[in-house]
C-alpha positions in Angstrom: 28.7 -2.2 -9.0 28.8 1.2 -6.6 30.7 0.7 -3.5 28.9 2.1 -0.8 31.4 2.8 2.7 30.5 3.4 6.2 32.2 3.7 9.6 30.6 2.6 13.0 31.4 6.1 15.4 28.2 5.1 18.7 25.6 3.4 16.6 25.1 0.4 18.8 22.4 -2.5 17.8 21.6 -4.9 14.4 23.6 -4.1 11.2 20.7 -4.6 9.1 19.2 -1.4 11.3 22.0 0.7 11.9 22.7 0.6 7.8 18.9 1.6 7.2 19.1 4.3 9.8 22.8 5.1 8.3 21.6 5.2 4.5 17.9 6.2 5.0 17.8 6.6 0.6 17.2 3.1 1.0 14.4 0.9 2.4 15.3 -1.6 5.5 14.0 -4.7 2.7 16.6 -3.4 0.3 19.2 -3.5 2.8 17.6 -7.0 3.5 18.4 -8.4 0.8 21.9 -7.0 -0.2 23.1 -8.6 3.7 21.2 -11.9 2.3 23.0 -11.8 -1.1 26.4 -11.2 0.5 26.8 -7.9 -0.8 27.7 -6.4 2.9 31.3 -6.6 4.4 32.0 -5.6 8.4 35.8 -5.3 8.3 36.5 -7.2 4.8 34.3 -9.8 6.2 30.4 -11.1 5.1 28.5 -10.9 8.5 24.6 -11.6 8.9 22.0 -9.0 9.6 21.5 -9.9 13.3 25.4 -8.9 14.0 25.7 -6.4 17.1 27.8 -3.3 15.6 31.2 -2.0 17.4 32.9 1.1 17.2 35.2 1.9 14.4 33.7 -1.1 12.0 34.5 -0.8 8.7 31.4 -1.6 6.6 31.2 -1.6 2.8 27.8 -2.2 1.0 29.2 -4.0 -2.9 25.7 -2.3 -4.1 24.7 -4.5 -7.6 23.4 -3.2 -10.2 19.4 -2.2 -10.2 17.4 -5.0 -12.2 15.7 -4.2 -15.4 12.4 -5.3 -14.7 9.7 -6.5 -17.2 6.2 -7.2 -16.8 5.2 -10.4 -18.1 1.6 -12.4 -18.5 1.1 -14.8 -16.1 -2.3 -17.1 -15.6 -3.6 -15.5 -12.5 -7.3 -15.7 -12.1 -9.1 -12.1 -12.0 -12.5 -11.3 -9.9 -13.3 -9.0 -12.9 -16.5 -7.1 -11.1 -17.4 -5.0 -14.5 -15.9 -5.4 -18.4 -16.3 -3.5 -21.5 -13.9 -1.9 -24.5 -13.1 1.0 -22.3 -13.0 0.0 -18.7 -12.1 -2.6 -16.6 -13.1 -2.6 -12.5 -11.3 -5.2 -10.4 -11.7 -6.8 -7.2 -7.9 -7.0 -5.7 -7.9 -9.9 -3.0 -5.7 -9.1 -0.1 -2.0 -9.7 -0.7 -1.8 -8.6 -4.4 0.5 -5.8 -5.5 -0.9 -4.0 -8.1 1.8 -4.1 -10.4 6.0 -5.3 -10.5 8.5 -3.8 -8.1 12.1 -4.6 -7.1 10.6 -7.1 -4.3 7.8 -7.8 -6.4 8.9 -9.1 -10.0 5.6 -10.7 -10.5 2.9 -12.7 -9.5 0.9 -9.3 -9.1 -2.1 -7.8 -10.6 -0.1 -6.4 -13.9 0.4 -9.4 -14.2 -2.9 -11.1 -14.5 -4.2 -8.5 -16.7 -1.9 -9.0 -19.3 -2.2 -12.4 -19.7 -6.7 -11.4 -19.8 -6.4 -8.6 -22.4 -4.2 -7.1 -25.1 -6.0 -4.1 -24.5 -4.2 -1.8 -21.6 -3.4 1.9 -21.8 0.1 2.2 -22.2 0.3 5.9 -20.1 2.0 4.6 -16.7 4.9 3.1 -18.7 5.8 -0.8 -19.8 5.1 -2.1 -15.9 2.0 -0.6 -14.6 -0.6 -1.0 -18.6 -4.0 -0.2 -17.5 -3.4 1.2 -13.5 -5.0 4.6 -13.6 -4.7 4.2 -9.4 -3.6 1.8 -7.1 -4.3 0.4 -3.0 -1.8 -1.2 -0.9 -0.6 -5.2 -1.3 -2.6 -6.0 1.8 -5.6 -3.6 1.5 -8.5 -5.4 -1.0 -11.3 -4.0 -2.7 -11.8 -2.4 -5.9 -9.3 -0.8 -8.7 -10.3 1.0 -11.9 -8.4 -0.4 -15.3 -8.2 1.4 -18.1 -7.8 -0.3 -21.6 -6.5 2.3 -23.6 -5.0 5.8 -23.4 -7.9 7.9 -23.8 -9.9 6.4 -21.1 -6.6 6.6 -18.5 -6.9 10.2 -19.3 -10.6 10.5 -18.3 -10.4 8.5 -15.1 -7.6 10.3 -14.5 -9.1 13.7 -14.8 -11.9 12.4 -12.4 -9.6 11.3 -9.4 -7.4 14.6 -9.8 -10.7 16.7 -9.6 -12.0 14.8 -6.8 -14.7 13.6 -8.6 -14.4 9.6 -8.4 -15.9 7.9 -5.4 -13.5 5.8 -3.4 -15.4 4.5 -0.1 -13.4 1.8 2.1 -14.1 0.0 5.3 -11.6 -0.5 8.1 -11.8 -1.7 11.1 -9.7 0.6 13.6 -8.5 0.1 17.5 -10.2 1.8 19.8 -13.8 3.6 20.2 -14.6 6.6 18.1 -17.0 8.4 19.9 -18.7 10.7 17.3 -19.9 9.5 14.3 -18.4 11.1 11.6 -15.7 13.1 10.8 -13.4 14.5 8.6 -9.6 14.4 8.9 -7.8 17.6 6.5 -3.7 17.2 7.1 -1.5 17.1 4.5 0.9 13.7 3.9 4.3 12.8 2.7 7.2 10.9 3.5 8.2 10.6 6.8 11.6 12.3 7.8 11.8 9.3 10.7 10.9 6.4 8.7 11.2 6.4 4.8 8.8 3.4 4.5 6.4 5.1 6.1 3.9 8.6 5.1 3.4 11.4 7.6 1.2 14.2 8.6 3.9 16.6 7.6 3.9 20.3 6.9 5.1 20.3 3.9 3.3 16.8 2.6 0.4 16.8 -0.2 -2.9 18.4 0.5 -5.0 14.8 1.8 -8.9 14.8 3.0 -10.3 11.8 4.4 -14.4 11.6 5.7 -15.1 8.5 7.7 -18.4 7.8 9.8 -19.0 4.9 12.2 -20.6 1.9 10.8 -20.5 -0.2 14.2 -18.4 -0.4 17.3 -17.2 -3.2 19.4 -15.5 -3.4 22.8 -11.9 -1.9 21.5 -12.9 -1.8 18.1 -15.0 0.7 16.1 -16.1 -0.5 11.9 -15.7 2.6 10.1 -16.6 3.4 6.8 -14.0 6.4 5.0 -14.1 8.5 2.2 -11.3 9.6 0.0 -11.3 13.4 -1.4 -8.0 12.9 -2.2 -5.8 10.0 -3.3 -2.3 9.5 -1.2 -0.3 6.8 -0.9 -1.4 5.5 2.4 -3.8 8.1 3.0 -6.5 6.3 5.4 -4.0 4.3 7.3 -1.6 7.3 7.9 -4.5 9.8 8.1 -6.3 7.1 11.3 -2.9 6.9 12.8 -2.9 10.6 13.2 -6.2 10.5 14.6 -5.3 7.8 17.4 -7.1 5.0 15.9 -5.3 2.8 14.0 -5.8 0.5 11.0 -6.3 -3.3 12.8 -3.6 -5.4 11.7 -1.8 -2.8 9.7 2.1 -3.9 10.4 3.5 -0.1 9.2 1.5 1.6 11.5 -0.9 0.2 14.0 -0.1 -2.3 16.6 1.4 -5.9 15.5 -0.7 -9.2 15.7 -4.2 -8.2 17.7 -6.5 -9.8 15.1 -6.0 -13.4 13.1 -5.0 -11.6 9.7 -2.6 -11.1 6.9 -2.5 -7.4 7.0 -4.6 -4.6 7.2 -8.5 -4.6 7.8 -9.0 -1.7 4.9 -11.3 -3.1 2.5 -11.7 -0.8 -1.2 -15.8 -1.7 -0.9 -17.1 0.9 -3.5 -15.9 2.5 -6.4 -17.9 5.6 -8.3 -16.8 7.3 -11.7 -18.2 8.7 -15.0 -17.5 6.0 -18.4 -15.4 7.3 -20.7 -17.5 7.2 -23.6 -21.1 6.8 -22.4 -21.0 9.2 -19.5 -22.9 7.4 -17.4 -22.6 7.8 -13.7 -21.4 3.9 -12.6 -21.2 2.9 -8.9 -19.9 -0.9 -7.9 -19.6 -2.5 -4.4 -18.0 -5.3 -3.6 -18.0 -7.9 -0.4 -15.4 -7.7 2.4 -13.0 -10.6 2.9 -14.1 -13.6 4.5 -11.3 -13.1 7.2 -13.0 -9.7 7.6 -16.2 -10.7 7.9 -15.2 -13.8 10.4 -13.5 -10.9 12.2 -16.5 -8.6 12.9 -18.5 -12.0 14.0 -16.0 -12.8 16.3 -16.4 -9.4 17.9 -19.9 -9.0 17.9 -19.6 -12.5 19.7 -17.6 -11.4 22.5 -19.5 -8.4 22.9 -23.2 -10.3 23.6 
């Protein structure tokens, strides 16, 4: 255990907000959990996360110790898109994390693919066999698996060259009025918000191409390119631009469209097989909640 102290000076509000403002090494779920397991004391005393700070309380975090976690095979079915002894592609539905976290121990798509093949590079250590990339829990679409070490290292090489194609479709508020573009800012972790990517200065060079595929009356269908590979790159890189992701919850507007997350959809996936060298493109289908989405629109634009 690592005690973890804290004085209230003019912080006014929640607990659970003040602490993830006050310890910012930390994400608010973290702190979540720890006022949830009773691990958080205001003046020697468990409070709840909704409790209104006052000056001079005494707070003291009784931080556990991290878990050791394990991935595991679990009997998860797979929309395996394309299969052979090199290669895996994937289609990830929308609320699968790619592989175990702290908030995340399983049920994800680590998990699935163990319990479908023995066969998984080992390169991204004992929880992440076979990712050679990743896309969010609530973005869908297509993920490259590699199943074993030499072919990580090839479709590695591709994405760090820029020579993978990665296309996605996303649905974004507001009307873009030209029809392609390209967004060139580099990203990396906000200094306001840790759960969150910036444009920053100092951030990872990250180029994203989109053009418009169809607009609506406050919505415009994109479809966007990644040159580079970021963690959030489309969402953030949108944001910047003014149109954000539809139903993203980090950073777009809350609860405009009927959705569980994000209308960012992983629709094609490009690369060069490890051993055969042959240049192999697959698409997939959006979502049905997608798809229902864009009807609905098109309904209320007639």
């Amino acid at each position: 255990m690592e005690l973890l102290k804290y004085t209230i000076k003019d912080e006014k509000g929640r607990l659970d907000k003040v602490l993830t403002e006050a310890f910012k090494q930390f994400s608010r779920s973290q702190i979540q959990a720890w006022l949830k397991g009773e691990h958080v004391t205001v003046n020697k005393e468990i409070t709840r996360a909704n409790y209104k700070v006052k000056e001079n309380d005494e707070i003291i975090i009784d931080r556990p110790e991290p878990q050791v976690i394990e991935a595991i095979a679990q009997d998860i079915p797979l929309d395996i898109v394309f299969e052979d002894d090199q290669v895996m592609v994937i289609n990830k539905p929308q609320g699968m994390v790619v592989h175990p976290s702290m908030g995340h121990p399983d049920g994800t798509l680590v998990n699935a693919l163990m319990n479908h093949s023995d066969k998984l590079s080992t390169i991204n250590d004992v929880i992440r066999p076979g990712i050679v990339h990743r896309i969010d829990k609530d973005t869908s679409g297509l993920l490259m698996v590699a199943k074993n070490d030499e072919s990580h290292l090839f479709l590695a090489e591709q994405l760090k060259e820029r020579k993978a194609l990665r296309k996605y479709v996303a649905l974004v508020h507001g009307v873009i009025p030209h029809e392609k573009g390209s967004i060139n800012a580099p990203i990396g972790r906000s200094k306001e918000n840790r759960q969150k990517q910036a444009v920053v200065k100092d951030g990872k060079p990250a180029v994203t191409h989109f053009e418009v595929l169809e607009r609506f009356g406050k919505f415009t269908l994109v479809e966007c390119q990644l040159e580079t590979g970021r963690t959030h790159q489309i969402r953030v890189h949108m944001d910047y631009i003014g149109f954000q992701i539809a139903g993203d919850p980090l950073y777009g507007p809350k609860k405009t469209l009927k959705g569980n997350g994000q209308f960012l959809h992983a629709r094609t996936l490009g690369f060069e097989h490890p051993t055969t060298h042959e240049m192999m493109t697959f698409d997939s289908e959006l979502p049905e909640i997608f798809v229902e989405t864009l009807e609905e629109l098109r309904k209320n634009i007639d």
